[in-house]
KOLGU-4560 file (N, C-alpha, C; in nm, 3 decimals, padded with zeros to 5 digits):
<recs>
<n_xx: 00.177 n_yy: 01.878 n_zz: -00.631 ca_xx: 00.155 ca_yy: 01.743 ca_zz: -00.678 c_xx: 00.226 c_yy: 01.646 c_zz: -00.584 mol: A seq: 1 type: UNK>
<n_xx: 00.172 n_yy: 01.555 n_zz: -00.550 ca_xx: 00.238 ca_yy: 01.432 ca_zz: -00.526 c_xx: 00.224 c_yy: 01.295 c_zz: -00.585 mol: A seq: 2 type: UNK>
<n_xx: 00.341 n_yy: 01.215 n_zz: -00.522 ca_xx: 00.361 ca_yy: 01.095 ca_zz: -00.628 c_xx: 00.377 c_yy: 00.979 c_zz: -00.493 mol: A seq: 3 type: UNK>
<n_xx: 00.319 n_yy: 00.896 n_zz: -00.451 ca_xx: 00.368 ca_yy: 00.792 ca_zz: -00.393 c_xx: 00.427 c_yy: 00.705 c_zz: -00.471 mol: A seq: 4 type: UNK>
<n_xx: 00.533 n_yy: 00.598 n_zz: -00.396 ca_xx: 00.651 ca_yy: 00.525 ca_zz: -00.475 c_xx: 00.642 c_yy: 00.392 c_zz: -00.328 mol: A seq: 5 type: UNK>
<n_xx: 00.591 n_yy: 00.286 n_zz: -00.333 ca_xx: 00.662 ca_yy: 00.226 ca_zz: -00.241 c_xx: 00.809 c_yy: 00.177 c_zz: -00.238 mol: A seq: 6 type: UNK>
<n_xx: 00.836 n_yy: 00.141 n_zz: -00.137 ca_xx: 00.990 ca_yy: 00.087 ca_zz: -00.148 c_xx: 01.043 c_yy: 00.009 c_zz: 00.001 mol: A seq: 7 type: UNK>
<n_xx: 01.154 n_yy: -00.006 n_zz: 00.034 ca_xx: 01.238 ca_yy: -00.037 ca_zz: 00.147 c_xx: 01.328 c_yy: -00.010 c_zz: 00.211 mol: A seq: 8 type: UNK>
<n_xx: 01.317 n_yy: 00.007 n_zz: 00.324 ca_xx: 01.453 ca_yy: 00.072 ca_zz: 00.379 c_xx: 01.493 c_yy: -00.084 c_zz: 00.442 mol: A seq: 9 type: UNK>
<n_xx: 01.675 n_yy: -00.034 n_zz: 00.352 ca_xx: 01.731 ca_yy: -00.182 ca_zz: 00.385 c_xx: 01.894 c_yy: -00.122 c_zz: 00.395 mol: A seq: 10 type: UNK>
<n_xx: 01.943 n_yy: -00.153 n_zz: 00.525 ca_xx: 02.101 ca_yy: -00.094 ca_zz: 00.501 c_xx: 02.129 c_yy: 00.035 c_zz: 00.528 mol: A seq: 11 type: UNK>
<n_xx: 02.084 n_yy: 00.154 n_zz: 00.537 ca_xx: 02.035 ca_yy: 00.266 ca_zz: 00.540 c_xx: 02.037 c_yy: 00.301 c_zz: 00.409 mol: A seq: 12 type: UNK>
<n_xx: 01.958 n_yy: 00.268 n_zz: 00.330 ca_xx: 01.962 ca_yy: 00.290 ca_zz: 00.187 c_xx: 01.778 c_yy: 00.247 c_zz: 00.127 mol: A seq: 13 type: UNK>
<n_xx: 01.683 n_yy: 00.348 n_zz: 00.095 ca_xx: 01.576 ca_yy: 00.353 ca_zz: 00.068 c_xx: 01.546 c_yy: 00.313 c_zz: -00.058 mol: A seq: 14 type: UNK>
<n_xx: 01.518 n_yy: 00.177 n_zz: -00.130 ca_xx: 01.504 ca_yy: 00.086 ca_zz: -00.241 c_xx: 01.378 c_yy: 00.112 c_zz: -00.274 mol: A seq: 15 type: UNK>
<n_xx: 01.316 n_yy: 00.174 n_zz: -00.419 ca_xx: 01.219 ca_yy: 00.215 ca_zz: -00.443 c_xx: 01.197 c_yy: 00.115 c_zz: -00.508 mol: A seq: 16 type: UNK>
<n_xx: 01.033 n_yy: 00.056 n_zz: -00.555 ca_xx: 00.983 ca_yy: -00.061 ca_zz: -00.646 c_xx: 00.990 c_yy: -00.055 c_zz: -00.755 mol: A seq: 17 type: UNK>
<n_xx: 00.968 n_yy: 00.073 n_zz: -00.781 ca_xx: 00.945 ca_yy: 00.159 ca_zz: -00.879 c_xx: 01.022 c_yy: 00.271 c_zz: -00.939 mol: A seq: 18 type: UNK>
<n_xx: 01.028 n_yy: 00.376 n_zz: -01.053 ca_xx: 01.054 ca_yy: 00.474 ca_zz: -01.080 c_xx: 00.979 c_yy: 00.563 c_zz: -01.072 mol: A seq: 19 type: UNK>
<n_xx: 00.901 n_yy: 00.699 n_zz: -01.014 ca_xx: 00.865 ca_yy: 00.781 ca_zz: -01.032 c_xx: 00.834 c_yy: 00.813 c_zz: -01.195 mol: A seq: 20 type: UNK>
<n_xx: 00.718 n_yy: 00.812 n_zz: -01.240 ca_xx: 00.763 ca_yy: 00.905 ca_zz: -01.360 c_xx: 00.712 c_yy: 01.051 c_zz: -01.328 mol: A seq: 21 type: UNK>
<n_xx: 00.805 n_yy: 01.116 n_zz: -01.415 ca_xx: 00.754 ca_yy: 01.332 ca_zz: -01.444 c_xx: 00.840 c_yy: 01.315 c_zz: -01.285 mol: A seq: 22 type: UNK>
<n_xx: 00.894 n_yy: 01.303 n_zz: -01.219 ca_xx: 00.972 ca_yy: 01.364 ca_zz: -01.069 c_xx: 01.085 c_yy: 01.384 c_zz: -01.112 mol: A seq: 23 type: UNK>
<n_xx: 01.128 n_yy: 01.491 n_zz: -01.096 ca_xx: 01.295 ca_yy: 01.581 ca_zz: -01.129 c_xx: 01.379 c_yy: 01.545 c_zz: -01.048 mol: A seq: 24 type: UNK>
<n_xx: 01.498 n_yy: 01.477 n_zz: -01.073 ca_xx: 01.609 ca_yy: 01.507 ca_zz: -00.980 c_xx: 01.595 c_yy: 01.591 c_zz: -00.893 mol: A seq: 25 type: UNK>
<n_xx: 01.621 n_yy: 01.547 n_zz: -00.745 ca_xx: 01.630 ca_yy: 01.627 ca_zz: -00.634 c_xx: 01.470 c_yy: 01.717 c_zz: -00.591 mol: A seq: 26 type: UNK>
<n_xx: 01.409 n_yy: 01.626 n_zz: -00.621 ca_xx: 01.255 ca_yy: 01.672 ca_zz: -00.579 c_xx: 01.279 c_yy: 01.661 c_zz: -00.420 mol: A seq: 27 type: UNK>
<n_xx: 01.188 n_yy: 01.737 n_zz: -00.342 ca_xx: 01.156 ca_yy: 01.673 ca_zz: -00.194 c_xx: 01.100 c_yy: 01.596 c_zz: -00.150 mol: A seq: 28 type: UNK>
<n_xx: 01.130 n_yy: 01.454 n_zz: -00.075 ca_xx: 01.027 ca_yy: 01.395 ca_zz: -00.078 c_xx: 00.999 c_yy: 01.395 c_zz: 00.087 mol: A seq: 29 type: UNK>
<n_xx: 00.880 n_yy: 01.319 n_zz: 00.112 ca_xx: 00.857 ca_yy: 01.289 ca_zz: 00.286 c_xx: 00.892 c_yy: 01.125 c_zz: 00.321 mol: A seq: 30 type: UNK>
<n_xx: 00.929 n_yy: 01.065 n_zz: 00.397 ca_xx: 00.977 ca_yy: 00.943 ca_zz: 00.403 c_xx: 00.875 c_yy: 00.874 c_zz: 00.541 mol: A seq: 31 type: UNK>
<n_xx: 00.776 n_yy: 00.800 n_zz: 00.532 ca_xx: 00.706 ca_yy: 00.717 ca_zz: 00.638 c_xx: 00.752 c_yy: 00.622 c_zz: 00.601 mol: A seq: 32 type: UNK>
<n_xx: 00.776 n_yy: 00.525 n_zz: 00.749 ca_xx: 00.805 ca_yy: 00.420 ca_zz: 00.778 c_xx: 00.663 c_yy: 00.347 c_zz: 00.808 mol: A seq: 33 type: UNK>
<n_xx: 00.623 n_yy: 00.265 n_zz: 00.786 ca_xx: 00.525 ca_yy: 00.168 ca_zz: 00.804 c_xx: 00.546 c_yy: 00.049 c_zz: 00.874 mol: A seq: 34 type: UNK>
<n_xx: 00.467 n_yy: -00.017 n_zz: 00.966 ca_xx: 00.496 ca_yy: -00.124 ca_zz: 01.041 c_xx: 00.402 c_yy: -00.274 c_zz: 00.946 mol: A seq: 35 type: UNK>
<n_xx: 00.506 n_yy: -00.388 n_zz: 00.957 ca_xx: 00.430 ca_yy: -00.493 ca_zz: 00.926 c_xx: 00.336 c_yy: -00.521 c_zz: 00.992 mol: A seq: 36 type: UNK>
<n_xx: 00.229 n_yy: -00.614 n_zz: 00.931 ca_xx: 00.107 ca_yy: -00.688 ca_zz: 01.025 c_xx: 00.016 c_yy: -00.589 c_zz: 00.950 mol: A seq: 37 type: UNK>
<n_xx: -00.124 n_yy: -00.619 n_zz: 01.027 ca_xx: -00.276 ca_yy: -00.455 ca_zz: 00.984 c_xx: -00.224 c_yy: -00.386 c_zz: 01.088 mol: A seq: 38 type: UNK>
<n_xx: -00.328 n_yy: -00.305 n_zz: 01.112 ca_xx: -00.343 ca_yy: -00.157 ca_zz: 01.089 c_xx: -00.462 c_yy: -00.168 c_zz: 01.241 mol: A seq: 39 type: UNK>
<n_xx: -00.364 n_yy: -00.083 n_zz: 01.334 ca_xx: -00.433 ca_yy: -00.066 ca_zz: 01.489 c_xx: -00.562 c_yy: 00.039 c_zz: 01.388 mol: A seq: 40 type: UNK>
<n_xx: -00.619 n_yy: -00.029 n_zz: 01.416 ca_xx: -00.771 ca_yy: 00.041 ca_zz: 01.389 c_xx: -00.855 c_yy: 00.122 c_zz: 01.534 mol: A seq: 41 type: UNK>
<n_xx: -00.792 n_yy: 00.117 n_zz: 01.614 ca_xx: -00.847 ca_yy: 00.183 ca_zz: 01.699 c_xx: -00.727 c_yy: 00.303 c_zz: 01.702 mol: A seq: 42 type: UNK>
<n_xx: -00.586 n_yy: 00.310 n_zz: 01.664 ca_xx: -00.493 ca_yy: 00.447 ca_zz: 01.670 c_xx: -00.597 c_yy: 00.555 c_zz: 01.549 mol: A seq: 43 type: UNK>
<n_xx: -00.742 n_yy: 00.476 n_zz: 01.485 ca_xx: -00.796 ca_yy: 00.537 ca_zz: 01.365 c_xx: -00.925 c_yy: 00.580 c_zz: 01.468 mol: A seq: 44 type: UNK>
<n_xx: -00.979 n_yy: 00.555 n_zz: 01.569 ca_xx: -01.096 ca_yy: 00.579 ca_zz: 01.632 c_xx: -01.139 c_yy: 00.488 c_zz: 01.593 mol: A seq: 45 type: UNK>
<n_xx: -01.130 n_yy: 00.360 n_zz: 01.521 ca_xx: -01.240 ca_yy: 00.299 ca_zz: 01.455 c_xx: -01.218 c_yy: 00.168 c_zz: 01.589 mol: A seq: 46 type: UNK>
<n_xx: -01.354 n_yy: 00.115 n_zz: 01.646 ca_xx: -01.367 ca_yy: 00.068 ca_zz: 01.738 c_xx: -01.482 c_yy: -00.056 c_zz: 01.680 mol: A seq: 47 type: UNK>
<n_xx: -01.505 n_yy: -00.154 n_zz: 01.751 ca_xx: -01.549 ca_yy: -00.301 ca_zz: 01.709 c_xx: -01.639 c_yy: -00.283 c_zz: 01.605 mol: A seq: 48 type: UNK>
<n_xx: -01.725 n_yy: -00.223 n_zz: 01.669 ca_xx: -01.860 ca_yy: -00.194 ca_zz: 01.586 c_xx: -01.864 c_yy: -00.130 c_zz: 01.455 mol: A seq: 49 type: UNK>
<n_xx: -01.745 n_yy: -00.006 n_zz: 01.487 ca_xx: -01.705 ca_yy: 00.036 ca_zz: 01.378 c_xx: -01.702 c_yy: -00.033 c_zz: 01.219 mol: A seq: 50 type: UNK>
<n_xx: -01.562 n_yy: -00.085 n_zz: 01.306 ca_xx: -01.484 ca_yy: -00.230 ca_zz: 01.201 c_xx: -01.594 c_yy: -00.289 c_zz: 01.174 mol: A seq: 51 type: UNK>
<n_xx: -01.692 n_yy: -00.364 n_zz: 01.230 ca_xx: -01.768 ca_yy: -00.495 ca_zz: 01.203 c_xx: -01.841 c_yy: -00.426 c_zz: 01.061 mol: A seq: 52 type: UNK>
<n_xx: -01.879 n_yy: -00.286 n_zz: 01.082 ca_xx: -01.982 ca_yy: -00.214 ca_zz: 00.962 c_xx: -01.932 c_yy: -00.168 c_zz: 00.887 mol: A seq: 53 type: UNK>
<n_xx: -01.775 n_yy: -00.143 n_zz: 00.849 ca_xx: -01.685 ca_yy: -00.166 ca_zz: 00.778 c_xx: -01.672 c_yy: -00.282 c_zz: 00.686 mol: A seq: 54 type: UNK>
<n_xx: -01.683 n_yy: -00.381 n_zz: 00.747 ca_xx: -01.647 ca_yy: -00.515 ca_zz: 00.671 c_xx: -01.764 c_yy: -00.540 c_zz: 00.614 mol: A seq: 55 type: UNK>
<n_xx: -01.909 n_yy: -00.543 n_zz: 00.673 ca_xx: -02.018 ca_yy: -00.587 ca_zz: 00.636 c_xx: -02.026 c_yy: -00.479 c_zz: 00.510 mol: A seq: 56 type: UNK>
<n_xx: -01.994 n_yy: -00.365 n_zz: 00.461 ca_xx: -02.022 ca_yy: -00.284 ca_zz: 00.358 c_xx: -01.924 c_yy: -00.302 c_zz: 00.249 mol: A seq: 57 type: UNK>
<n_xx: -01.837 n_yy: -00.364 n_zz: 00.303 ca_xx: -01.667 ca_yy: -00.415 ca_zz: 00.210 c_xx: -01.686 c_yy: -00.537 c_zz: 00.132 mol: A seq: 58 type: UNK>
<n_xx: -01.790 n_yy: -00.633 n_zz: 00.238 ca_xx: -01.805 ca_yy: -00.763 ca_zz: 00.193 c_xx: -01.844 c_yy: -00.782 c_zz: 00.055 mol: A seq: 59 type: UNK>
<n_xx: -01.927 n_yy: -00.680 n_zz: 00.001 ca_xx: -01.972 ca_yy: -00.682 ca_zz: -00.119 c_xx: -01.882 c_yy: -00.734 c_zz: -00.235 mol: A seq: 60 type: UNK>
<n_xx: -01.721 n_yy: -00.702 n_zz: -00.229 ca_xx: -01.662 ca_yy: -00.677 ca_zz: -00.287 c_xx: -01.540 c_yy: -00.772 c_zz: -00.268 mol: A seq: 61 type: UNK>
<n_xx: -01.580 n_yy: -00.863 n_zz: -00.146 ca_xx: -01.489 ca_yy: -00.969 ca_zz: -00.122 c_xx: -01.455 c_yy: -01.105 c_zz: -00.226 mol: A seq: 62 type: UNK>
<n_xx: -01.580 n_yy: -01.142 n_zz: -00.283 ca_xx: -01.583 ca_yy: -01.232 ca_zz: -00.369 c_xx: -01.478 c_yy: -01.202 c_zz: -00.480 mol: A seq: 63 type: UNK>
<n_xx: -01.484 n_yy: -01.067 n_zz: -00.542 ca_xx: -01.364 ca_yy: -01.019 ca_zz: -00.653 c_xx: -01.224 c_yy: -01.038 c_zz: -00.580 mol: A seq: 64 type: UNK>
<n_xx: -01.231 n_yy: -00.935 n_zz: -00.493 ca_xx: -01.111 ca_yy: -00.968 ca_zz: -00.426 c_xx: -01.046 c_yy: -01.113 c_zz: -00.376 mol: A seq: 65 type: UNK>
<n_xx: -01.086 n_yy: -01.146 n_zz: -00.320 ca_xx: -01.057 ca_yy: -01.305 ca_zz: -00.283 c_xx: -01.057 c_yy: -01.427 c_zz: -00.465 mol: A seq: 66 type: UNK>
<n_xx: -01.086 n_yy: -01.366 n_zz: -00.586 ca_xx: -01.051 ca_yy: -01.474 ca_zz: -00.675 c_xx: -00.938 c_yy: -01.489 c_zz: -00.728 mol: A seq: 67 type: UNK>
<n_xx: -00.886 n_yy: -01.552 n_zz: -00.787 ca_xx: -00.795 ca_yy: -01.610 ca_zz: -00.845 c_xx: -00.727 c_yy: -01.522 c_zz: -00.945 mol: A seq: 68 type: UNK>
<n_xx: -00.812 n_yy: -01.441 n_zz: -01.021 ca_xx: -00.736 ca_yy: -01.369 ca_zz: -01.097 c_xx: -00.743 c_yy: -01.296 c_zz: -01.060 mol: A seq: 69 type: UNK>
<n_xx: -00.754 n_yy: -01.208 n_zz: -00.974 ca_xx: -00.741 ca_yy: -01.104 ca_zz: -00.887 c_xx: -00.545 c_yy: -01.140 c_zz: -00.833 mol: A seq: 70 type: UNK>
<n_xx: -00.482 n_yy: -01.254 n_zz: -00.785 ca_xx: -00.396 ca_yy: -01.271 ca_zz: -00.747 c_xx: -00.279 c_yy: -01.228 c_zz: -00.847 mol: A seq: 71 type: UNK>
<n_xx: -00.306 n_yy: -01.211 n_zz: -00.954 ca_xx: -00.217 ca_yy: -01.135 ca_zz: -01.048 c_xx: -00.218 c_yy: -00.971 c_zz: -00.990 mol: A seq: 72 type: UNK>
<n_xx: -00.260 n_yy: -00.940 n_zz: -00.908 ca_xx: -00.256 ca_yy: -00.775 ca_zz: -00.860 c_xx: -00.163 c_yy: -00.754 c_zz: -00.735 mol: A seq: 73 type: UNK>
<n_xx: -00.120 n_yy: -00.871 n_zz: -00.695 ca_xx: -00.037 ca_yy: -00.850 ca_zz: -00.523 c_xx: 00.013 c_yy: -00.839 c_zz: -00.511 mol: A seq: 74 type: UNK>
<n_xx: 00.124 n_yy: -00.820 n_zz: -00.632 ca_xx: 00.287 ca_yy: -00.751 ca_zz: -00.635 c_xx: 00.235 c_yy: -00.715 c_zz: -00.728 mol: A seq: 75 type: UNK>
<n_xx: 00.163 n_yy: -00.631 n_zz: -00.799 ca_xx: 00.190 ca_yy: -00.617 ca_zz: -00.919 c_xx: 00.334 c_yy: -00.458 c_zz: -00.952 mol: A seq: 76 type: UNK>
<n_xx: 00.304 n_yy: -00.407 n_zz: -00.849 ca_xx: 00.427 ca_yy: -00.277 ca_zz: -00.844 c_xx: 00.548 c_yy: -00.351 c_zz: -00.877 mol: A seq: 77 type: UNK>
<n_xx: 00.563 n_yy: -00.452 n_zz: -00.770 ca_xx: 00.689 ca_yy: -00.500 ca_zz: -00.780 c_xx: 00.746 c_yy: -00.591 c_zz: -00.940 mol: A seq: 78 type: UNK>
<n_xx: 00.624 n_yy: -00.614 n_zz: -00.987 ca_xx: 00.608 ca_yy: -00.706 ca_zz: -01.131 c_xx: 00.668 c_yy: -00.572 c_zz: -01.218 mol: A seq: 79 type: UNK>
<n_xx: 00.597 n_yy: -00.471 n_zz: -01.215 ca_xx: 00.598 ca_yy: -00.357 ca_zz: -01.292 c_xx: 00.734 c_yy: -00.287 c_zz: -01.311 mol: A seq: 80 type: UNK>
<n_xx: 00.786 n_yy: -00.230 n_zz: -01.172 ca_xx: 00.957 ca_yy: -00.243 ca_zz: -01.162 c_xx: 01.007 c_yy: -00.309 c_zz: -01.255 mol: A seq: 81 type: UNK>
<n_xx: 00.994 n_yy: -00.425 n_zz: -01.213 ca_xx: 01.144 ca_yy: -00.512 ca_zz: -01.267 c_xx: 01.059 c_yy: -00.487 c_zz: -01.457 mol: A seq: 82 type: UNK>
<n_xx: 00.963 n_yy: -00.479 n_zz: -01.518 ca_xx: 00.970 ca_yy: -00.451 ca_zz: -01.655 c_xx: 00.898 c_yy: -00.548 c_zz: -01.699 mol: A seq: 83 type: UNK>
</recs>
């Protein structure tokens, strides 16, 4: 099983958003670091044309995404954390 958890590394000390639930003390976990900004889409193979037929099949779904109440979802982890 796995469980993703986002969080931060700040200080050398890894600040989760969240709690895990069902994860036991002293589970193993794997730790990626992620870079700000998007996402080199070509370190993915995905190349112009790619992307462009990407977006054109995504677009469908832009109107939801892009409304207003949708903006209640963009932290929502971080909303959830704190309780």
């Amino acid at each position: 099983m796995f469980t993703s958890v986002e969080g931060v590394y700040q200080d050398g000390v890894i600040k989760l958003a969240e709690q895990p639930a069902q994860v036991p003390a002293g589970s193993p976990v794997i730790v990626t670091f992620l870079q700000d900004g998007g996402a080199d889409l070509r370190a993915y193979g995905i190349d112009a044309a790619a992307a462009a037929e990407l977006r054109a099949k995504l677009s469908a779904f832009a109107e939801d995404w892009d409304s207003p109440e949708m903006a209640a979802y963009d932290n929502y982890h971080v909303a959830k954390a704190r309780g």
